[in-house]
C-alpha positions in Angstrom: 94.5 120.6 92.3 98.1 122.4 92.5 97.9 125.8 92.7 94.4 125.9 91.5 92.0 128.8 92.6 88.4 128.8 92.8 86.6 132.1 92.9 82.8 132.8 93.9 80.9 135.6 94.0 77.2 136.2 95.7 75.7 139.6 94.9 73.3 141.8 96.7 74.0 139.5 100.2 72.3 141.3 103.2 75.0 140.0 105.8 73.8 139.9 109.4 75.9 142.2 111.8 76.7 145.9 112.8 79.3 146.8 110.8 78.9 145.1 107.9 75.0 145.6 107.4 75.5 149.1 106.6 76.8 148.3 103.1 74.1 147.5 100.8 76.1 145.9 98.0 79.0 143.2 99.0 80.3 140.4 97.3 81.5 137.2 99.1 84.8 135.7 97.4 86.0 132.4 98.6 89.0 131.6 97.6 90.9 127.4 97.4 94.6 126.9 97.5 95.6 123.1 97.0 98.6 122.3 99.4 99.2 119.0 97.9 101.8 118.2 99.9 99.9 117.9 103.1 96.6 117.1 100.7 94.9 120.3 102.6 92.8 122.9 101.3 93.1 126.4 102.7 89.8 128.0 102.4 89.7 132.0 103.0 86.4 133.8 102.8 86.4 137.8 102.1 83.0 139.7 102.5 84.3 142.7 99.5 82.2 146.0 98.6 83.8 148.7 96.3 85.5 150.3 98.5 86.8 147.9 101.0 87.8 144.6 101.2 87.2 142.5 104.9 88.5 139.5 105.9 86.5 137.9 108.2 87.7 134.4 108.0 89.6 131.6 107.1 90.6 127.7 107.9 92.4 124.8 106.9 90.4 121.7 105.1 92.2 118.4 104.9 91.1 115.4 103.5 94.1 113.6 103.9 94.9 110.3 101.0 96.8 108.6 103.8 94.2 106.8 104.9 93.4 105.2 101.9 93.4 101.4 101.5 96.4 100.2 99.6 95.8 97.3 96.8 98.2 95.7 95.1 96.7 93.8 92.2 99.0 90.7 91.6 97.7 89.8 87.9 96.6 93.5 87.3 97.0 92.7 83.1 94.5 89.7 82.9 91.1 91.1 82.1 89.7 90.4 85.6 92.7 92.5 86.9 91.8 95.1 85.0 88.3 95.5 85.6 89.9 95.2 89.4 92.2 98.4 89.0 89.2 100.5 87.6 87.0 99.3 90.5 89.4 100.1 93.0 90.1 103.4 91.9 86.2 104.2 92.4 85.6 102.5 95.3 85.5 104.8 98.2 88.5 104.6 100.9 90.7 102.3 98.8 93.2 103.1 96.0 95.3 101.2 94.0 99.2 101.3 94.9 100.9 98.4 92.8 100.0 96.7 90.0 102.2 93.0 89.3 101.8 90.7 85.9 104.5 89.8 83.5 102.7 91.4 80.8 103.0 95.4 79.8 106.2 95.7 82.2 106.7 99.2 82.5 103.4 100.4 81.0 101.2 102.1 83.0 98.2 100.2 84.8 96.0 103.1 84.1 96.7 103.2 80.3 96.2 99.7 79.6 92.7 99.5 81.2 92.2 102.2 79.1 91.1 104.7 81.5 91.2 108.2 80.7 93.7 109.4 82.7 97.1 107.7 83.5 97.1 106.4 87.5 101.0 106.7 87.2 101.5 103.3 88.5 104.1 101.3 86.2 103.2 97.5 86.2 105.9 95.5 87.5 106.7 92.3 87.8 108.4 91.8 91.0 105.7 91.8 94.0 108.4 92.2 96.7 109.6 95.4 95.1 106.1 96.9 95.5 105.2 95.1 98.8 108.3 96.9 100.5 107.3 100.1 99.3 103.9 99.9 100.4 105.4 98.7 103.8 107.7 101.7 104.2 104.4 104.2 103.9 103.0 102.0 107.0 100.1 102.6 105.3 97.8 99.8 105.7 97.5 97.2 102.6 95.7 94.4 100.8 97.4 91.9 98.0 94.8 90.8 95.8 96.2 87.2 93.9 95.1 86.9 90.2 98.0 84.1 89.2 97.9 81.0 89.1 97.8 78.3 91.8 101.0 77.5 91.5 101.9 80.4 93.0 99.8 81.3 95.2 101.3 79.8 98.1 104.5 81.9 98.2 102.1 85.2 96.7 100.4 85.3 99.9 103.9 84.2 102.2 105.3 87.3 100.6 102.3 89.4 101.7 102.2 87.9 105.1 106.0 88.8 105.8 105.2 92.3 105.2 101.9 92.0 107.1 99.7 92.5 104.5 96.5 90.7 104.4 95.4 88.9 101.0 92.1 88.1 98.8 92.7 85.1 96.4 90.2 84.6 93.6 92.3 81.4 91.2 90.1 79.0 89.7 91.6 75.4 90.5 93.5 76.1 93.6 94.6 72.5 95.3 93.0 71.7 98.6 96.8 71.4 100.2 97.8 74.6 99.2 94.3 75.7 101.0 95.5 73.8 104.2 99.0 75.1 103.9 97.8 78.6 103.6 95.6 78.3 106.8 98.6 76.8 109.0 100.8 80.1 107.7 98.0 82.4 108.2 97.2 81.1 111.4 101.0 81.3 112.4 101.3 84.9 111.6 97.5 85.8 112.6 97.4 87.5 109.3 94.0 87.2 107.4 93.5 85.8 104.2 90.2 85.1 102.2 90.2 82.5 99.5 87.4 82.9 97.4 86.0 80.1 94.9 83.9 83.0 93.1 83.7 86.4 93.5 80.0 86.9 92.0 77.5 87.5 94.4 75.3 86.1 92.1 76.9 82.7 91.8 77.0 82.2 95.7 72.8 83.0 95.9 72.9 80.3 93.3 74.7 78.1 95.7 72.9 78.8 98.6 69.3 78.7 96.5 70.8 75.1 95.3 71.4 73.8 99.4 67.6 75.1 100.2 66.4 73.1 97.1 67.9 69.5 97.7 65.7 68.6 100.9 62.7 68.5 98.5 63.7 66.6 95.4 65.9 63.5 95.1 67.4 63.9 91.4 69.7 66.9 90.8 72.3 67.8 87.5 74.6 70.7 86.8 74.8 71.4 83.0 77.9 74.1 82.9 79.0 76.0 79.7 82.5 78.2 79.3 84.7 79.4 76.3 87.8 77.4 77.7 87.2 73.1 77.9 90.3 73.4 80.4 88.5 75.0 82.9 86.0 71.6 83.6 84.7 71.0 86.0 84.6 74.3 87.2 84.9 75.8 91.0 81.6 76.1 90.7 80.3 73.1 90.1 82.6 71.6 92.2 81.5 73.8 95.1 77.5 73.2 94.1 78.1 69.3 94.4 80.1 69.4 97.5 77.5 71.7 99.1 74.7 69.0 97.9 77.1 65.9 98.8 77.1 66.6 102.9 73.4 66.7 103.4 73.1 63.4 103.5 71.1 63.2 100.6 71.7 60.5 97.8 70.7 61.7 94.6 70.0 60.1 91.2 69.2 56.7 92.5 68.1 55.5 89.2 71.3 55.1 87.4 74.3 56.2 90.1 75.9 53.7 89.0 76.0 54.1 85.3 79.3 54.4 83.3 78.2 55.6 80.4 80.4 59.0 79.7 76.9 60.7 78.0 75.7 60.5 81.7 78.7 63.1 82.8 81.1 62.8 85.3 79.8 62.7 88.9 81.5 65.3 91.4 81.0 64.6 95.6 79.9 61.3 97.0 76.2 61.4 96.5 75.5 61.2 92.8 75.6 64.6 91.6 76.0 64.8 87.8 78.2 67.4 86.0 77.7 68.2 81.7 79.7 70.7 80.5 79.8 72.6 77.2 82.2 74.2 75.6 80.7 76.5 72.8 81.9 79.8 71.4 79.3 82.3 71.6 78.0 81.1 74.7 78.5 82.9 78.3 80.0 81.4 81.1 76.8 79.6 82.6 75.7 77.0 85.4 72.9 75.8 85.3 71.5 73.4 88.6 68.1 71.4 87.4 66.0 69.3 89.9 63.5 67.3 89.7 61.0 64.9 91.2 58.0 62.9 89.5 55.8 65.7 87.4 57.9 68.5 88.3 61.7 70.6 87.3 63.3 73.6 89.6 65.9 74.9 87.3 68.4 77.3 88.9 70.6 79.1 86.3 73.4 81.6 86.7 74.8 83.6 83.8 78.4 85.9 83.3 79.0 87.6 80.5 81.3 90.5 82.0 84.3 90.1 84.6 82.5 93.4 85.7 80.0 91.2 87.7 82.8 90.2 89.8 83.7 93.4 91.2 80.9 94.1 94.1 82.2 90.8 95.5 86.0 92.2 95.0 85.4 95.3 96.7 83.5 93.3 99.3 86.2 90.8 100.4 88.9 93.7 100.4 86.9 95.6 103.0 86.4 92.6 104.8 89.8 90.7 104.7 91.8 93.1 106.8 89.9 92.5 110.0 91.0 88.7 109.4 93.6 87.2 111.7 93.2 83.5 109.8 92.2 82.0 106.6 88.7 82.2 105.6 87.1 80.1 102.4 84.4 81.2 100.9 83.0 84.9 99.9 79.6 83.7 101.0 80.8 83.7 104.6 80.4 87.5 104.6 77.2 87.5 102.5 
């Protein structure tokens, strides 16, 4: 809003007061100067009539940017990063400052995601880089980590050292990098959230799933997604861990089958996993139980990275009152 004006007029206005209720026709003009610098408005208000022009008053507006939440998107090309950078930049009090990937190096985060107007953020592939200059503003920031688990470790070390807290959503990530991640976390009392899903929908699921298993002995997770590398997923990994410590044994019938048209069994306590790979399909789980006479069927559905965004926007608000590791979105739910 550089240098932009706004003008306003009201007609026939019957101002209360002395002086100026003696003129019957005034206009009030209201006029906006930008000072982007300081991200200020300067409002001045004139009561005009034809003859004479009054002042009568005039303050300063800001609404400062500096208070924004600072992301940094490490994986900001992959398509859940960029349904990350568009729901950041609408999310109220947060903004996105660095985008990282080794993909579109140099191209702007904005254009890629195909937003209408460039965010004039460059993606770059060197997350030190952008965490120094996001540490120099003293601004106050968030790394969310997109990669790979591989990574992950020294992604959020990075963050940490520049006190930055982090949100990691990586299918897959090894239960030693988990505990290694706590121990640093704890070290530097800097807050990280390691989330096995970010759908809200897919953690009701869960939590509908743990209600469920008190009152029916035989349970199954039948699990369909577009890439066979991704099996079992976090999800039904999670599901059968969750059922596995109630102290529940499930499918006594055949629990000890070997027959591979059975599935594999995840947990301790019998639960059964399928898993589908079919093009066409959405990424779906699917919990059925049952008991003599009678099927509950739980069934989750995504068919847009966009359903992941309320639980993105979610952890960031909530990760940088952390002073630890926390696992699990559910635990703010």
């Amino acid at each position: 809003m550089k240098g932009r004006k706004t003008l306003s007029f009201i007609t026939n206005l019957r101002p209360i007061g002395t002086e100026l209720a003696k003129r019957p026709k005034i206009k009030v003009c209201t006029f906006y100067t930008s000072m982007a610098a300081l991200s200020c408005q300067f409002q001045s208000t004139y009561f005009i009539n034809y003859k004479k022009v009054i002042k009568t008053k005039s303050f300063i507006c800001c609404s400062s940017s500096q208070n924004n939440l600072k992301v940094i998107i490490n994986g900001a090309a992959k398509e859940i990063g960029r349904a990350a950078v568009i729901a950041v930049t609408k999310a109220r009090g947060m903004e996105v400052a660095g985008a990282v990937d080794s993909n579109f190096v140099g191209q702007d985060i904005g254009q890629v995601c195909d937003m209408e107007e460039p965010l004039e953020i460059p993606i770059i592939n060197d997350l030190t880089m952008v965490l120094g200059s996001i540490s120099q503003s003293k601004a106050t920031g968030v790394v969310i980590d997109f990669t790979d688990p591989s990574t992950v470790y020294d992604n959020v070390k990075q963050a940490t050292a520049f006190g930055m807290n982090s949100v990691v959503y990586v299918p897959r990530i090894k239960q030693d990098t988990i505990m290694a991640l706590s121990m640093l976390c704890e070290k530097a009392t800097t807050g990280c959230l390691v989330a096995p899903t970010l759908s809200i929908g897919s953690i009701l699921l869960q939590q509908a799933a743990i209600s469920a298993s008190f009152h029916f002995n035989n349970v199954e997770i039948v699990e369909s997604r577009a890439n066979p590398l991704d099996f079992p997923t976090q999800d039904a990994v999670q599901i059968a861990n969750n059922l596995s410590n109630l102290g529940q044994l499930y499918n006594r019938d055949d629990i000890s089958t070997d027959n591979p048209a059975r599935g594999q069994v995840l947990g301790e306590d019998g639960v059964r996993v399928h898993s589908l790979v079919l093009p066409g399909l959405p990424s779906s789980t699917t919990v059925y139980f049952s008991k003599p006479g009678e099927v509950y069927t739980l069934k989750h559905d995504i068919t847009d990275a966009q359903c992941l965004m309320p639980g993105l926007i979610l952890a960031i608000r909530k990760v940088v009152r952390l002073k630890n590791l926390v696992y699990g979105l559910e635990k703010f739910l």
